[in-house]
C-alpha positions as CSV (number, residue, x, y, z in Angstrom):
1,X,-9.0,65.8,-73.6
2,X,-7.4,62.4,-73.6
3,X,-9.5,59.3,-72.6
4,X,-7.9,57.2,-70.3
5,X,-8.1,53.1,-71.2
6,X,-8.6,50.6,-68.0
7,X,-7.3,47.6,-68.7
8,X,-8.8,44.8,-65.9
9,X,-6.4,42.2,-65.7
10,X,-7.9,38.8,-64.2
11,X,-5.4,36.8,-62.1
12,X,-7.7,34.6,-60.2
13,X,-9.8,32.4,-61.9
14,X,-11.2,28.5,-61.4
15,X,-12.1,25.8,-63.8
16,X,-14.6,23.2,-62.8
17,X,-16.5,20.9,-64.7
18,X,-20.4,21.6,-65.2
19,X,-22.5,19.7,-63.4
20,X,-25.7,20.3,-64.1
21,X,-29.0,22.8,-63.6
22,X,-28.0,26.4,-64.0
23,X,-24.7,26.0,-65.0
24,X,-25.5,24.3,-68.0
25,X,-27.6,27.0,-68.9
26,X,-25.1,29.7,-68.0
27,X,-22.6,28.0,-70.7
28,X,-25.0,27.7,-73.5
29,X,-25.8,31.5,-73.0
30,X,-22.2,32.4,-73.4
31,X,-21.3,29.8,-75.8
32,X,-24.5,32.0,-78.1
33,X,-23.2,35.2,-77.0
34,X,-19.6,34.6,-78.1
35,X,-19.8,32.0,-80.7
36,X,-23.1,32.4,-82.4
37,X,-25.3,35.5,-81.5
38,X,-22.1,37.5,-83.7
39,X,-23.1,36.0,-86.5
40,X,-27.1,36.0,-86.1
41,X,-26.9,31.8,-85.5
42,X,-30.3,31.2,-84.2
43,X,-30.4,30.9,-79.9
44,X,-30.9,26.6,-80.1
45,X,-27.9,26.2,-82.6
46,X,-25.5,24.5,-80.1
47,X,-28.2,21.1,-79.9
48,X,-27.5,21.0,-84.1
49,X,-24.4,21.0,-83.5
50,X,-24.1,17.9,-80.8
51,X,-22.2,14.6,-81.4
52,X,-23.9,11.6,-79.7
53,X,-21.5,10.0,-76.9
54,X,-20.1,11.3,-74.0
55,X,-18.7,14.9,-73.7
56,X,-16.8,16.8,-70.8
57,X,-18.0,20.4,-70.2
58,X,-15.9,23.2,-68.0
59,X,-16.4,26.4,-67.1
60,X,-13.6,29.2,-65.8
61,X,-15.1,31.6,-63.2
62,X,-13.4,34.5,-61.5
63,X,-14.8,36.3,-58.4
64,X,-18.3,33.8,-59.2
65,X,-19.1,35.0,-63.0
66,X,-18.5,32.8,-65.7
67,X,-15.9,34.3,-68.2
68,X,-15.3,31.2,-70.2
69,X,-16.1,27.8,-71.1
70,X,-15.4,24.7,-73.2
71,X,-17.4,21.6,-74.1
72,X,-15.3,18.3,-75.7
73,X,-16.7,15.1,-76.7
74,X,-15.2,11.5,-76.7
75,X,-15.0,10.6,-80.8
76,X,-13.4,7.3,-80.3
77,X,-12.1,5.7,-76.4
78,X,-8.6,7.6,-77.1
79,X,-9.8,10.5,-78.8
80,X,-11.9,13.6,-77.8
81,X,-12.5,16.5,-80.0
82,X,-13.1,20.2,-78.0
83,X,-16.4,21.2,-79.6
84,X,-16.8,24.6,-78.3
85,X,-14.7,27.3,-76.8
86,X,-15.8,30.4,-75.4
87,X,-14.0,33.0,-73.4
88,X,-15.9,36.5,-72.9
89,X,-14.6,39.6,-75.0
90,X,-13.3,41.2,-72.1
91,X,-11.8,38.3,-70.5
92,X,-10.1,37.3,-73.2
93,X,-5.7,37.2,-73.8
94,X,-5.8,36.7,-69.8
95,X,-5.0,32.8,-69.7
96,X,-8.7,31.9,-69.7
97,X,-8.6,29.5,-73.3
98,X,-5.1,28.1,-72.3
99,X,-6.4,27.4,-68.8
100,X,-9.7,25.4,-70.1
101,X,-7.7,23.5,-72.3
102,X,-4.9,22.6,-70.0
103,X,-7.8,21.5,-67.6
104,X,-9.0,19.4,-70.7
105,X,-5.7,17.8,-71.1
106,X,-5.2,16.9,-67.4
107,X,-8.6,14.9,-67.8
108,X,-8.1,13.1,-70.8
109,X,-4.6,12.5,-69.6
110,X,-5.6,10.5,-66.6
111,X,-8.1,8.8,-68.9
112,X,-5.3,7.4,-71.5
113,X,-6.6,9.7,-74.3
114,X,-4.0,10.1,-77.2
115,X,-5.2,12.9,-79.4
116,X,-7.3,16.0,-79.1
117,X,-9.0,17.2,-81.7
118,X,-10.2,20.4,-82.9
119,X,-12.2,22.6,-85.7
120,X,-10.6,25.7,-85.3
121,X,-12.0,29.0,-86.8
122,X,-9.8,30.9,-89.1
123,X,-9.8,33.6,-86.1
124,X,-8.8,30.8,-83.5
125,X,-6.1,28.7,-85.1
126,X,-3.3,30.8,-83.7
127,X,-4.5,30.2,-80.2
128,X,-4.5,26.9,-80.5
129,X,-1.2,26.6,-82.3
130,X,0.6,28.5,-79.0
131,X,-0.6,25.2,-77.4
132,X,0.9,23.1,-79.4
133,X,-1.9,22.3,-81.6
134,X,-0.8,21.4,-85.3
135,X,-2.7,20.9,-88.8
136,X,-4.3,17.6,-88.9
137,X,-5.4,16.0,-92.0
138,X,-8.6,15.6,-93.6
139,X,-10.8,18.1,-95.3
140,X,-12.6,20.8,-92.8
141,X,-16.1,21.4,-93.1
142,X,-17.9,24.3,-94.7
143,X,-20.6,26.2,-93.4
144,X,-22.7,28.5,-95.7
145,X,-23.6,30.5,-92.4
146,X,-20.4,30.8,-91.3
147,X,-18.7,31.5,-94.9
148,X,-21.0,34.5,-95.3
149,X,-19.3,36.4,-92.4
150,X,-15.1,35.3,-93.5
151,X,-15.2,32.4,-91.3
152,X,-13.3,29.1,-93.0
153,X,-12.3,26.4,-90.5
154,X,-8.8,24.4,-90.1
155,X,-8.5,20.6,-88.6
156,X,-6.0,20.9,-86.1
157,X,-4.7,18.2,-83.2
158,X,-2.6,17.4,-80.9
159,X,-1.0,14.7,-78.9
160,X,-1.9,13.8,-75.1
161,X,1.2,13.5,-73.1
162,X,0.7,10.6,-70.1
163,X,-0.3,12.2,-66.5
164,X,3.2,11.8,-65.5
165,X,4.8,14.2,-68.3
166,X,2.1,17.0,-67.7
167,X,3.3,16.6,-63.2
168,X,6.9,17.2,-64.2
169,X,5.9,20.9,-66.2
């Protein structure tokens, strides 16, 4: 007998910034789930790793449950590096990552940003490339933790385009 394989396609989806209270609890739990709980990171890991300044946090949601999320923080007045990205397992390859970082780029757009930054994993450097990401230099970090379990890290970036080239895509 043949199993049959349901695919769930989301269409509908929404991404809003976190505000604050139980929202910011619902991302750190899936940012642990998807990120770090794989790879046995302790539950608290995201506060080691937090850069000081300001940071912009989003969430997707479809149909009220959060299925993604992203949190970005400001290195220099035209710069922001995305810290973290999550999308859940099964939400994943359904526009959620591209949507969150689109939604990043429309802010730091409208805030004269000029590059965005990120520490891609090994197993998320292709995503990011299909955006237009490409290798920036420097040497990436190394994590003993992270090493253990195949994953290596790449510096990648890219350039913000001006609010009025993102309105004419």
């Amino acid at each position: 007998m043949l199993a049959r394989l349901v695919l769930t396609i989301m269409t509908d989806f929404t991404i809003n910034q976190v505000e604050a209270g139980a929202e910011v609890s619902q991302l750190d739990s899936l940012l642990w789930d998807v990120l770090w709980k794989p790879i046995d990171l302790p539950r608290n890991v995201r506060d080691s790793f937090a850069l000081n300044g300001e940071y912009l946090e989003l969430v997707a949601r479809s149909d009220g449950a959060l299925v993604g999320g992203l949190v970005a923080n400001w290195t220099s007045p035209t710069e922001v590096e995305i810290r973290h990205i999550a999308v859940r397992p099964e939400n994943q390859k359904q526009g959620v990552g591209a949507r969150l970082v689109t939604s990043l780029l429309q802010h730091l757009s409208a805030r004269h940003c000029r590059r965005l930054h990120a520490i891609a994993r090994n197993t998320s450097a292709g995503f990011f490339r299909k955006l237009g990401f490409s290798t920036a230099p420097g040497k990436p970090p190394e994590h003993p933790l992270f090493k253990k379990h195949g994953i290596t890290f790449e510096l990648l970036e890219k350039i913000v385009e001006p609010t009025d080239s993102l309105d004419k895509k």
